[in-house]
C-alpha positions in Angstrom: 112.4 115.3 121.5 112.0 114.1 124.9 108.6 115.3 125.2 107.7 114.0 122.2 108.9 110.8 123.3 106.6 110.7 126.7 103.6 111.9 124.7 101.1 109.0 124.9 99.0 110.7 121.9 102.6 110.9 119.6 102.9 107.0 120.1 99.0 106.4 119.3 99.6 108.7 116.2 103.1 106.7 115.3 101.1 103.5 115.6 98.1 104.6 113.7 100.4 105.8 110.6 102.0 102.5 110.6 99.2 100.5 110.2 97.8 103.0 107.8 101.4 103.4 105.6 101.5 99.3 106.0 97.7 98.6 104.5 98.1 101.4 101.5 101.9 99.9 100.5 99.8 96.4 100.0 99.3 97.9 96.5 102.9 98.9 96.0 105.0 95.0 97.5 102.4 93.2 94.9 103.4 96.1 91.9 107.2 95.4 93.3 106.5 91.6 93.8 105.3 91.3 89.7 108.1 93.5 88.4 111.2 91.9 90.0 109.4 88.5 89.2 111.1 89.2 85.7 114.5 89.0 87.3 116.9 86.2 87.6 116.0 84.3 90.8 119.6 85.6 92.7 118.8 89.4 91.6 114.6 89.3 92.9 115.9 90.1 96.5 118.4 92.9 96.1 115.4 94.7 93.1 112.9 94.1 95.8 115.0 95.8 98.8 115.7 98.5 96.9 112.6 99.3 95.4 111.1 99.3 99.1 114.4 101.4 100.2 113.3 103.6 97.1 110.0 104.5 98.6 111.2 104.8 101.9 113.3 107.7 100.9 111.2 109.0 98.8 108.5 109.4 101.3 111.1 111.0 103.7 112.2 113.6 100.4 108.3 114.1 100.1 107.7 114.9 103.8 110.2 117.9 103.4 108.6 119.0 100.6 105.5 119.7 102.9 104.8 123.3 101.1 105.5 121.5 97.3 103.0 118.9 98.2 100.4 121.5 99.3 100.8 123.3 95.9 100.4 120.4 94.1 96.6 120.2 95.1 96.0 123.8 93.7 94.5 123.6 89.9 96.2 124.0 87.1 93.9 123.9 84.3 90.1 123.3 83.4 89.4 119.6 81.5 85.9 119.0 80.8 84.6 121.1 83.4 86.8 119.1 86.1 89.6 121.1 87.8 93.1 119.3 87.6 95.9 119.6 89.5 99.3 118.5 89.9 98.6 115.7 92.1 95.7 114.9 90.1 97.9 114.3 86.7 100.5 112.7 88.8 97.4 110.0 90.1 96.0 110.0 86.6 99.4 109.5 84.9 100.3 106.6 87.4 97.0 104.8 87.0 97.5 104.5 83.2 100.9 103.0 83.8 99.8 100.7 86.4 96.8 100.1 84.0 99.2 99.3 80.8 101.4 97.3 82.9 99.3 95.1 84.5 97.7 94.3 81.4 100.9 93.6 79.3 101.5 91.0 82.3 98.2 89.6 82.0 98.3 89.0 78.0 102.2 87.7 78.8 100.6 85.2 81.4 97.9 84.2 79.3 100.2 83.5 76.1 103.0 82.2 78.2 106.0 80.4 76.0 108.3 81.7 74.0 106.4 85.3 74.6 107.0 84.6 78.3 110.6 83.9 78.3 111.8 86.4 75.8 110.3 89.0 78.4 111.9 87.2 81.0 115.1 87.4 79.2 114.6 90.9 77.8 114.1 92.7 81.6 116.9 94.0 83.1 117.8 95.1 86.6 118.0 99.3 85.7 114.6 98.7 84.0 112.8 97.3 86.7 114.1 99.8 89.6 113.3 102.8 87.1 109.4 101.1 86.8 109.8 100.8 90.8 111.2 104.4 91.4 108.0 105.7 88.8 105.2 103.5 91.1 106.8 104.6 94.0 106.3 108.6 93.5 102.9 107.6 92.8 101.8 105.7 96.0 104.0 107.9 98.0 102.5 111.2 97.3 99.2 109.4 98.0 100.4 107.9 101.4 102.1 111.1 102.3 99.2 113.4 101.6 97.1 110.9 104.1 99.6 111.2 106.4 99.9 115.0 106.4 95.8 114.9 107.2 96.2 113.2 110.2 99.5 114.1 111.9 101.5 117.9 112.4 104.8 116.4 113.7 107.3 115.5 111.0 109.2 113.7 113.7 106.4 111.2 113.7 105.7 111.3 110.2 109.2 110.3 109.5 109.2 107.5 112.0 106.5 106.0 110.8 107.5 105.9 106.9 110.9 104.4 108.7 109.1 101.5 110.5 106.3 100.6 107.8 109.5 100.2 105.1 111.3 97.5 107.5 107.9 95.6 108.4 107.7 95.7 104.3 110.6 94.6 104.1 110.3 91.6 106.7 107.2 90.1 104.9 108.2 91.3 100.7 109.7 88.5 100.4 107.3 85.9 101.2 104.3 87.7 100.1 106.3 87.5 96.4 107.6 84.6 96.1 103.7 83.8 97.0 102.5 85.2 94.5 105.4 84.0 92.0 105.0 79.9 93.1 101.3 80.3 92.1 99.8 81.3 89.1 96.3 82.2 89.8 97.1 84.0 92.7 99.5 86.2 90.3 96.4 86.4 87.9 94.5 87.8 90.9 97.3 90.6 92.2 97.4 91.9 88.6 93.7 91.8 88.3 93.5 93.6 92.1 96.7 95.9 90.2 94.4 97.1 87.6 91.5 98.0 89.6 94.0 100.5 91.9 94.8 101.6 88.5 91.4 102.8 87.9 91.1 103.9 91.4 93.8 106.0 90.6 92.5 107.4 87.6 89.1 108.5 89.5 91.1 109.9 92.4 92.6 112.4 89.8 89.5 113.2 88.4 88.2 114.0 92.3 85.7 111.2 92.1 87.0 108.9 95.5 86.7 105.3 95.4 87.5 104.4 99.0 90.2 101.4 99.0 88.8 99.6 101.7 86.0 98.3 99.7 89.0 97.0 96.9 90.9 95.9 99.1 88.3 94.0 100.9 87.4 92.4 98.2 90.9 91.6 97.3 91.1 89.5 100.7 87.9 88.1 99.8 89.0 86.6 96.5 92.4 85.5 98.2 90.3 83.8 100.7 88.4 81.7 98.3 91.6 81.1 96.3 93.6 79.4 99.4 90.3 77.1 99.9 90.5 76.1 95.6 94.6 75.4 96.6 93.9 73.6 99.6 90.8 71.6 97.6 93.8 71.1 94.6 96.1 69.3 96.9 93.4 67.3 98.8 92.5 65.8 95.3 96.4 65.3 93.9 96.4 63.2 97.5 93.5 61.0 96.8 94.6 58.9 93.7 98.0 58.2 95.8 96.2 57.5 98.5 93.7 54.9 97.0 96.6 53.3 95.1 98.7 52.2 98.4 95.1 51.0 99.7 94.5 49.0 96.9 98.1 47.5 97.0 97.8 46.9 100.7 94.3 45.2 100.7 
């Protein structure tokens, strides 16, 4: 363990996972973020801490399961001439779910009223965590497989599914009540939900879409959304603003 510890390529590796654990759980705080958005205001932090401690230990089970995870990438069956394995139905099954759910939230948004608040009122807290706990296997056996690619040492592994979870945990919160204060940017994390959903669905049937391009584009969108709230404010200011010159002069 000591050795491990004074290895300057063990840090670099530790490092490198974090970042890399920390940009593919993007996906999973604004899938938590939307989910426990349906909760009572007092009960959003405790659904969102666990769900996060949820993936942390799931991770951790998964990186155990090292040999499991390796047979899960051997095919099963023939479809259409495509070869499907286990992780392939567990990507393809988790896509449609993100799919269907990002979509009933979209309609919801869009109808809003009585619609809206009888979901509201209808989600519960074992619900919610149970919807968590089914995302979570999904972007963990993705996130796990990367990080069996690039590192052998299960100490490291470990410690890095460890220290992405708290630095999720430190900036969950903000990052959803974000997205809950502000409509369109929730429009936009469902819409950004729905493409890793198709993602997903073409990762199962081996055709790669690499993220960075979605979630560059995500950033992109967010970028010129921040500008539109900014531009919002600046004109809610100027009516005031001309009404205490007027009185004044």
């Amino acid at each position: 363990m000591l050795e491990l510890l004074l290895d300057p390529q063990a840090w670099i590796a530790l490092i490198t996972l974090i970042a890399l654990e920390l940009v593919l759980g993007i996906d999973n705080i604004i899938f938590i973020s939307i989910l426990v958005d349906r909760l009572p205001q007092k009960r959003r932090e405790f659904a969102r801490r666990t769900g996060l401690f949820l993936a942390m230990f799931m991770r951790i089970a998964l990186l155990f399961l090292l040999s499991w995870i390796v047979g899960l990438v051997a095919p099963l069956f023939t479809l259409l001439g495509q070869e499907i394995s286990g992780r392939d139905l567990i990507l393809i099954a988790g896509g449609v779910f993100i799919i269907w759910k990002s979509t009933k939230e979209i309609h919801q948004l869009l109808v809003g009223g009585e619609d809206e608040a009888s979901s509201a009122r209808g989600a519960t807290f074992s619900a919610v965590i149970i919807q968590i706990a089914i995302i979570d296997l999904v972007f963990s056996l993705d996130s796990i497989i990367t990080a069996v690619g690039m590192v052998d040492r299960l100490e490291v592994m470990i410690a890095a599914v460890v220290g992405s979870v708290l630095l999720m945990m430190a900036f969950a919160g903000a990052i959803g009540g974000f997205v809950s204060s502000h409509p369109t940017i929730k429009m936009l994390a469902l819409a950004f939900l729905l493409v890793i959903g198709v993602v997903l669905i073409a990762d199962g049937f081996d055709h790669h879409v690499p993220k960075g391009y979605v979630y560059f584009a995500m950033a992109f969108a967010v970028g010129v959304e921040m500008l539109n709230l900014r531009l919002r404010k600046r004109v809610m200011r100027a009516p005031a603003t001309r009404k205490r010159y007027g009185r004044n002069h």
